[in-house]
C-alpha positions as CSV (number, residue, x, y, z in Angstrom):
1,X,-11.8,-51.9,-67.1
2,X,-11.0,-48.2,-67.4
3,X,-8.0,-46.9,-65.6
4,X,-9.1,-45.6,-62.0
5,X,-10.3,-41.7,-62.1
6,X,-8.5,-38.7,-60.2
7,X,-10.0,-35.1,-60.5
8,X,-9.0,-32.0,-59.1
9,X,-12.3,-30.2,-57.6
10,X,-11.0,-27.0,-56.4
11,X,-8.5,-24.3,-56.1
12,X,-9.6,-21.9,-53.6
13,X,-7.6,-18.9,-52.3
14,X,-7.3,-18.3,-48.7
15,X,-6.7,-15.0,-49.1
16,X,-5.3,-12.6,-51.5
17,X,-1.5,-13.0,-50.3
18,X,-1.9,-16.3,-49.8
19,X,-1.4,-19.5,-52.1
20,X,-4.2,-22.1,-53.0
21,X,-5.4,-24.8,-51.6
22,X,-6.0,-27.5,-53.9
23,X,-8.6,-30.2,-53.3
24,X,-7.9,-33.6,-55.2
25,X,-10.2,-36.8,-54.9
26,X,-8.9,-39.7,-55.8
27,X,-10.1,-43.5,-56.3
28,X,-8.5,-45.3,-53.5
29,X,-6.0,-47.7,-53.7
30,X,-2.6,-44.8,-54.6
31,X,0.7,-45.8,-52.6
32,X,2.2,-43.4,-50.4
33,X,4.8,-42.9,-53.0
34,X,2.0,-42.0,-55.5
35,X,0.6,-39.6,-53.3
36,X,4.0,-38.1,-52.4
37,X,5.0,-37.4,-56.1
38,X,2.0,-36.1,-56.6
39,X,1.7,-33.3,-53.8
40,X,5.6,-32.6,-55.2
41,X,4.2,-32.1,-58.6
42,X,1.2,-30.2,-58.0
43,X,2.7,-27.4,-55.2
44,X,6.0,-27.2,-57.8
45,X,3.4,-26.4,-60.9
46,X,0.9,-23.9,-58.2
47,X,4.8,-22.2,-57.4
48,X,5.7,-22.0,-61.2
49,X,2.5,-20.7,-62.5
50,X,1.4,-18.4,-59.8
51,X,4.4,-17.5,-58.2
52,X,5.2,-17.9,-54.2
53,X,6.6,-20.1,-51.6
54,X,5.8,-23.8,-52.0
55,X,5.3,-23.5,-48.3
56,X,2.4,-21.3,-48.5
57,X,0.6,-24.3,-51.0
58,X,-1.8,-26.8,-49.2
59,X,-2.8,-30.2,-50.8
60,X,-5.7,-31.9,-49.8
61,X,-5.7,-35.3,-50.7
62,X,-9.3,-36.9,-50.2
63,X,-9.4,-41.2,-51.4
64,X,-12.6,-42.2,-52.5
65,X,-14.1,-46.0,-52.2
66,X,-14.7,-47.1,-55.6
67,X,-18.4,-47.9,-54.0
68,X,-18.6,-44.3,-53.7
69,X,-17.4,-43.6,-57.1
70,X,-19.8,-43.6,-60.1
71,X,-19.0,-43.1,-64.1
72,X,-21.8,-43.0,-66.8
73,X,-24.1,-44.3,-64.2
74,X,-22.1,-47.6,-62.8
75,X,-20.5,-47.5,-59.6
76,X,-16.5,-48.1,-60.1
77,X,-17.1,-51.6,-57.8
78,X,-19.5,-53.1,-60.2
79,X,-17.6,-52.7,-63.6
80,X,-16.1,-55.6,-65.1
């Protein structure tokens, strides 16, 4: 079975002096850890790259069923 899919969707700005906020969907099933390092990693890369307070950065984490999840046609609950 593949490894379980993540994508970032989004970066919208709020406004123009104010940072992103990123939209990520991920197959369920992450820890709390996961999702922790991962907020971390994504506001301290939006801070290096574009400048700003890490503050200002807003993650929205969104967990997808793997019923709800499809890849070349197959839902994610159906593959061997």
């Amino acid at each position: 079975m593949r490894a379980a899919q993540s994508r970032l969707v989004s970066v919208q700005p709020h406004r123009r002096d104010h940072m992103p906020t990123l939209r990520v969907e991920l197959m369920e099933g992450r820890t709390l850890e996961q999702k922790k390092n991962l907020v971390k990693a994504l506001t301290d890369a939006v801070v290096q790259t574009l400048g700003g307070k890490p503050e200002a950065v807003d993650v929205l984490l969104f967990d997808i069923k793997r019923h709800d999840w499809a890849t070349g046609g197959e839902l994610w609950s159906e593959k061997k």
